[in-house]
C-alpha positions as CSV (number, residue, x, y, z in Angstrom):
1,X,79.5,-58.6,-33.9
2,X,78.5,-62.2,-34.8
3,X,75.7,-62.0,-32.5
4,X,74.6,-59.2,-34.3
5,X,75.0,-60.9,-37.7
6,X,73.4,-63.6,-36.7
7,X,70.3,-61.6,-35.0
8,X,70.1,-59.8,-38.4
9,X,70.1,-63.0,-40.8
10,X,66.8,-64.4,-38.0
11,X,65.0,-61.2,-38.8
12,X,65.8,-61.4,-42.6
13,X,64.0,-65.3,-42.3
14,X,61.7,-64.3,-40.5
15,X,61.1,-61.4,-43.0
16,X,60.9,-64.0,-45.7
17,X,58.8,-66.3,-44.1
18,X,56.2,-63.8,-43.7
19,X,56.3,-62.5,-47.1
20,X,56.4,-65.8,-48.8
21,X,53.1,-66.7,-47.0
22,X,51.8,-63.0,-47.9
23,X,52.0,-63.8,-51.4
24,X,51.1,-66.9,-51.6
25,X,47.7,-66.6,-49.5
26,X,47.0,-63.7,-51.6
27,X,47.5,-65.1,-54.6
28,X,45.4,-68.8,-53.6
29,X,42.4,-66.6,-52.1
30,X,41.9,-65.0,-55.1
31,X,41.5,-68.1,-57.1
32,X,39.6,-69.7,-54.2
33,X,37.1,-67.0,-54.4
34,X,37.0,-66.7,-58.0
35,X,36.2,-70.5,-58.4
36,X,33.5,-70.0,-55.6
37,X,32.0,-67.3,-57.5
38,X,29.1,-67.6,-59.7
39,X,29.6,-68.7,-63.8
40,X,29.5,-64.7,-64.7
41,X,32.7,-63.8,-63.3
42,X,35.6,-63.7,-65.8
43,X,38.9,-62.9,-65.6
44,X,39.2,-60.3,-68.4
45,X,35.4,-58.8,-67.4
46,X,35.9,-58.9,-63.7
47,X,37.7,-56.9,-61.0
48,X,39.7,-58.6,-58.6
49,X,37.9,-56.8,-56.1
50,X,34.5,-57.5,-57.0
51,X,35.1,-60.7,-55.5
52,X,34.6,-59.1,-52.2
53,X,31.7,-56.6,-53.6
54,X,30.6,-55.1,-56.3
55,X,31.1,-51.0,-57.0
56,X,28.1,-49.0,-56.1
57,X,25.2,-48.1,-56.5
58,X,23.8,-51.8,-57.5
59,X,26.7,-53.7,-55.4
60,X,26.7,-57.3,-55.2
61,X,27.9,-59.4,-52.6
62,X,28.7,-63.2,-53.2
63,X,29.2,-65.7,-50.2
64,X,31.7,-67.2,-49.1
65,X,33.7,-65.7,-51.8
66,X,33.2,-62.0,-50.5
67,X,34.3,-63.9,-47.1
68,X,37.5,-65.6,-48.2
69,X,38.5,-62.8,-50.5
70,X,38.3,-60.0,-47.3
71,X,39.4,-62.4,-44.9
72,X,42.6,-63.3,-47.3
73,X,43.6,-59.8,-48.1
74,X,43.3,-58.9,-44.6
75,X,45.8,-61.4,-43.2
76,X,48.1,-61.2,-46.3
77,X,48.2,-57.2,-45.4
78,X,48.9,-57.6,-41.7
79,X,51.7,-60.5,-43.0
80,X,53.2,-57.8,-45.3
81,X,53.6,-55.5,-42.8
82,X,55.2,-57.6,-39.8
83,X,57.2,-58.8,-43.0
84,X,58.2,-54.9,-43.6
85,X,59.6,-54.8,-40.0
86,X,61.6,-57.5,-39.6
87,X,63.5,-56.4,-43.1
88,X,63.6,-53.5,-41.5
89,X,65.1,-55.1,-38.0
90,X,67.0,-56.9,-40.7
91,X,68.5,-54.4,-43.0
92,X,68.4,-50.9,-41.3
93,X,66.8,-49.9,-45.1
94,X,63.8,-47.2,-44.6
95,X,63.7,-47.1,-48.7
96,X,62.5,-50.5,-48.9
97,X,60.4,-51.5,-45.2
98,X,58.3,-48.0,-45.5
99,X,56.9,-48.5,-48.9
100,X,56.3,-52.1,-48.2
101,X,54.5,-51.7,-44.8
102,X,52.3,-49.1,-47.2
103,X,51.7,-52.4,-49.3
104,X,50.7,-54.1,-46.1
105,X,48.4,-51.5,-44.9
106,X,47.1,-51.1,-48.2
107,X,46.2,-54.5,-49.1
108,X,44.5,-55.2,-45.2
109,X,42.1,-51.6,-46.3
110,X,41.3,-53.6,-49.4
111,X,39.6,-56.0,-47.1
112,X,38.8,-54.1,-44.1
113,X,37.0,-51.8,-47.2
114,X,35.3,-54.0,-49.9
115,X,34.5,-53.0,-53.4
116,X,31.0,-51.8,-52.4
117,X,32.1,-48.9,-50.1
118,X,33.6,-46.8,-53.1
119,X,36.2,-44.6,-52.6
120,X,37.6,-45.5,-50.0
121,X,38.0,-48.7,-50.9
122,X,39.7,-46.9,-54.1
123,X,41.9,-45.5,-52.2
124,X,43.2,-48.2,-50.7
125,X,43.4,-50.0,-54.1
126,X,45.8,-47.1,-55.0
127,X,48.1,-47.4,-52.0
128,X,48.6,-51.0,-52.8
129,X,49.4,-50.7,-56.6
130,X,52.0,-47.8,-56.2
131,X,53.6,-48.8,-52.6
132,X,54.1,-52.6,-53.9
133,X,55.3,-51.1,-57.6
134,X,57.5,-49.1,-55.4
135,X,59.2,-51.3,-53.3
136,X,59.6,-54.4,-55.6
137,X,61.8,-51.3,-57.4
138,X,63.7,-50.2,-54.3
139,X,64.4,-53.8,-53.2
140,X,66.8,-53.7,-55.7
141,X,69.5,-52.7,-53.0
142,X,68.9,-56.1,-51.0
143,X,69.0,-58.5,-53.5
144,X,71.7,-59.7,-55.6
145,X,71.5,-60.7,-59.2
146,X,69.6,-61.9,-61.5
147,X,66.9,-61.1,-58.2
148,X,66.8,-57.5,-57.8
149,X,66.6,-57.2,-62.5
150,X,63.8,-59.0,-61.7
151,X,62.4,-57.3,-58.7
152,X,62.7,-53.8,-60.9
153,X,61.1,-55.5,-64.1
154,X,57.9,-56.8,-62.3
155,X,57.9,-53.5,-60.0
156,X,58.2,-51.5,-63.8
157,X,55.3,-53.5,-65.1
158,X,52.8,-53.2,-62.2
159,X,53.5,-49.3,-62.3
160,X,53.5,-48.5,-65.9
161,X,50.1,-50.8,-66.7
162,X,48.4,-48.6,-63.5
163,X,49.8,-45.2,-65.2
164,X,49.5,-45.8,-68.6
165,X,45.8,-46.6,-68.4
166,X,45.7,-43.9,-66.0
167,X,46.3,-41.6,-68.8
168,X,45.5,-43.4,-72.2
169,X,42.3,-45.0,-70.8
170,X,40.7,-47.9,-72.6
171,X,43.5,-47.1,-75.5
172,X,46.2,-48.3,-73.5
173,X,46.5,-51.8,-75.4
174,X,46.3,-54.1,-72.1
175,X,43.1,-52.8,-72.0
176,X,41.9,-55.2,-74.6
177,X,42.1,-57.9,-71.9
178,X,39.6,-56.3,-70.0
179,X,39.7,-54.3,-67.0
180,X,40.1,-57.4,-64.7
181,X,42.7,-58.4,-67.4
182,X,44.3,-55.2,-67.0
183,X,44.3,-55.5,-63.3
184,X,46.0,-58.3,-62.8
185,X,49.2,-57.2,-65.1
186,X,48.7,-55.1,-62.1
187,X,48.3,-56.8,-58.9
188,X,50.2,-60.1,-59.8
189,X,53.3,-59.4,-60.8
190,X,53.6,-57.8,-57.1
191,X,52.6,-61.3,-55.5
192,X,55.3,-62.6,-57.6
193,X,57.3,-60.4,-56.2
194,X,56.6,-60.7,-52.8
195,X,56.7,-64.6,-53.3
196,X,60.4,-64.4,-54.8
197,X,61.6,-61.8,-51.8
198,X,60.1,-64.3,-49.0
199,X,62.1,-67.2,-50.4
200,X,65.2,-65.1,-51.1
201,X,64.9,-63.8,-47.4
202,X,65.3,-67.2,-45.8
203,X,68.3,-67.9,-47.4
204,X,71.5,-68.6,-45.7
205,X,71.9,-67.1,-42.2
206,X,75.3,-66.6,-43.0
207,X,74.4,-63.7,-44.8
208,X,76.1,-64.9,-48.1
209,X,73.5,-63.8,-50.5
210,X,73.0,-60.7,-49.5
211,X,73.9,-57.6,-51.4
212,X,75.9,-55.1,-49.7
């Protein structure tokens, strides 16, 4: 029985280690790539993903920041979903390693797929948004407080930014920060997330802060 314990606290560290690296590599590779890129990027006017290529027809590609930007969501993806299994190994909780190792898989397309190859690389946009919306939510049942109010509030805001402007369009009011403004209420507060899981994972091995 303590083995066990003890087998399940490594795979919830290990679960956190990967995560915490996931988010943060994410998070710096964006801002390396948006520093590499040329004065007429802006964060309000700009897509995250036009760092790695433009949308078509008239796509532009930027080196190295097309380079770092694919490379980083590739290995933050693959990260997130080794992370997914060893919370699962960890936890026994489909609800919550499922629609993160859709986060993973979803962020790796967003590299493997650039910007320039349309919609397909849409697609995998999609899967990202609403799989890491989705588990920051169901995490809730692995956290303890104030954590998992937390995990629900940043999973809420990701989720109802991509569905309001779904619907309302440019009238949605976080709209007035631009589209790449509006994107990244999207997309960040899911790296926060995933920052604030991998550093609550490798707490205690004695399983102390873990909810039940």
């Amino acid at each position: 029985m303590a083995r066990e314990k003890h087998t399940s606290s490594l795979a919830a560290r290990a679960a956190g280690a990967l995560l915490f690296v996931a988010g943060t590599t994410a998070f710096m590779g964006i801002i390396t790539a948006e520093s590499l890129y040329p004065s007429d990027y802006t964060t309000g006017g700009s897509m995250i993903s036009d760092l790695g290529g433009t949308e078509p027809p008239d796509s532009i590609i930027v080196q190295p920041s097309a380079l770092i930007f694919d490379t980083t969501m590739i290995a933050a993806g693959v990260l997130i979903a080794l992370g997914a299994a060893c919370a699962y190994a960890a936890y026994g909780r489909k609800s919550l390693a499922i629609p993160l190792a859709l986060f993973g898989i979803g962020a790796a397309g967003v590299g493997v797929f650039p910007g320039h190859t349309g919609a397909i690389h849409a697609l995998f946009a999609q899967l990202t948004f609403i799989s890491g919306g989705v588990a920051a939510i169901l995490s809730y049942r692995s956290l303890t407080s104030p954590l998992r109010y937390m995990a629900v509030g940043l999973g809420m805001i990701s989720l109802v930014n991509l569905g309001a402007y779904i619907l309302f369009t440019d009238d949605w009011f976080v709209a007035n920060l631009g589209l790449g403004g509006l994107e990244r209420w999207i997309a960040y507060p899911l790296l926060f997330w995933l920052v604030g899981l991998g550093g609550y994972l490798m707490g205690p091995l004695d399983g102390s802060n873990r909810a039940s």
